[in-house]
C-alpha positions as CSV (number, residue, x, y, z in Angstrom):
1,X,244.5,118.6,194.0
2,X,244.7,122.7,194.4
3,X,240.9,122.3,194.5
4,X,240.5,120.4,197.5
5,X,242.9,121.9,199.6
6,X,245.9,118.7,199.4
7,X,248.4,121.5,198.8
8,X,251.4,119.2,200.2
9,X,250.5,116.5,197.7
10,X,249.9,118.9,194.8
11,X,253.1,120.3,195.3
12,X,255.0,116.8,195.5
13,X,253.3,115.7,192.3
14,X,253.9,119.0,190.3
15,X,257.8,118.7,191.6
16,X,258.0,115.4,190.4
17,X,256.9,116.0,187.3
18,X,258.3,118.9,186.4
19,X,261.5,117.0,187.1
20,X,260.9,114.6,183.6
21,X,258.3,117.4,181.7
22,X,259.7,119.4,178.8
23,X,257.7,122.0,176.6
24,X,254.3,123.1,177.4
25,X,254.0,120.5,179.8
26,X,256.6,122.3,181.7
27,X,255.2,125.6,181.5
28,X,251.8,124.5,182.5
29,X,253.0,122.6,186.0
30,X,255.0,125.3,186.5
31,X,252.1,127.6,186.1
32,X,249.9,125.2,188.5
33,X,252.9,125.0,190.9
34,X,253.0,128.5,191.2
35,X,249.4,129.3,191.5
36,X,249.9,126.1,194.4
37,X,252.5,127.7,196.5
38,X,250.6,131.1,196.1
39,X,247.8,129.9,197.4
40,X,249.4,127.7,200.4
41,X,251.2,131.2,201.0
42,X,254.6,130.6,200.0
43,X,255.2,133.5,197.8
44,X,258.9,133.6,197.3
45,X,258.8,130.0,196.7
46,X,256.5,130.8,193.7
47,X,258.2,133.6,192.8
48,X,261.8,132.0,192.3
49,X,260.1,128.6,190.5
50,X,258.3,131.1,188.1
51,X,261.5,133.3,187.8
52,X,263.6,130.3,187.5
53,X,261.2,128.7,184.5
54,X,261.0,131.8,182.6
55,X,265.0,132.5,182.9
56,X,266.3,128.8,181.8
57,X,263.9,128.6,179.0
58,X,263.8,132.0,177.9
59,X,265.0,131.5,174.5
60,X,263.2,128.6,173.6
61,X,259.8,130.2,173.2
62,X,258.8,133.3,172.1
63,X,257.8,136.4,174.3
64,X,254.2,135.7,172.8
65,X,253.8,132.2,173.9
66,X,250.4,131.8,176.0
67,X,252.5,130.0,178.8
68,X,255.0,132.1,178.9
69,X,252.9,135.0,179.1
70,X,251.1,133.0,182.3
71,X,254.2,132.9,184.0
72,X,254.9,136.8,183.7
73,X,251.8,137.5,184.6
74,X,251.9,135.6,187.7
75,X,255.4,136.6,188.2
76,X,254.8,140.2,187.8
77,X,251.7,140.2,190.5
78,X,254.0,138.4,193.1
79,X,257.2,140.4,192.4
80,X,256.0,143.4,194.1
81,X,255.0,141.5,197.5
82,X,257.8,139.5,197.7
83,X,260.4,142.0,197.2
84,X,258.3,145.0,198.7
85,X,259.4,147.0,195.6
86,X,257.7,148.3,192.4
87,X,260.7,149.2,190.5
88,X,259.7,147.1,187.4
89,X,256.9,146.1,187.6
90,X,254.6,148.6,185.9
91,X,256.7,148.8,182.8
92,X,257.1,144.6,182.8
93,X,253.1,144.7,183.2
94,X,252.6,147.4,180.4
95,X,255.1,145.2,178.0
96,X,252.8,142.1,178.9
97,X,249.6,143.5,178.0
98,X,250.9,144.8,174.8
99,X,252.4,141.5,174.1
100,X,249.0,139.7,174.9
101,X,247.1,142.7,173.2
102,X,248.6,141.8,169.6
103,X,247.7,138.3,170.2
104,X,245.6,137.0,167.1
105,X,242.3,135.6,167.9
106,X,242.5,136.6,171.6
107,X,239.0,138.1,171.9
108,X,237.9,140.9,174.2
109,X,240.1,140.6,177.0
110,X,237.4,141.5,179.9
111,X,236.1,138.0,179.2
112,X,239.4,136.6,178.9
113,X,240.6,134.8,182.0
114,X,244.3,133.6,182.7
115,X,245.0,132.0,186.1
């Protein structure tokens, strides 16, 4: 639904389901909700649902997990607009990138893409 611009119904559905979704399922509609509210403008409404994921289920994956990582990464590029303020977010960036760096099996990362 991002694709086509139904950003209202996108973010009903992705509410709705994040509601009864547990594990990666979770992760990934939050990752998709996120990337949603970015792109409909709503920053610190991404922000807190990506903040909000990654603190309540912080010790139920590990730092390395792909999704997890997503979420960081997203988090980490709104943080700075949102709270007008870099203190943070180069040193949460560089611990990311090492993190995803020591992945096995990653591949080059110019190729790689995460959304």
């Amino acid at each position: 639904m991002n694709d086509v611009g139904k950003y209202d119904d996108a973010i009903k559905i992705l509410q709705d389901f994040l509601l009864a979704a547990r594990g990666d399922d979770q992760l990934c509609a939050t990752a998709e909700l996120g990337t949603v509210l970015t792109d409909q403008g709503c920053l610190k409404a991404a922000l807190n649902t990506l903040e909000h994921t990654l603190e309540s289920d912080a010790t139920l994956y590990p730092s390395d997990h792909p999704f997890c990582l997503q979420l960081r990464m997203q988090a980490c590029r709104l943080r700075p607009i949102v709270k007008a303020s870099f203190n943070g977010v180069l040193q949460e960036a560089s611990h990311i990138y090492q993190i995803f760096s020591a992945l096995d099996g990653i591949g080059d990362l110019d190729t790689c893409r995460v959304s």
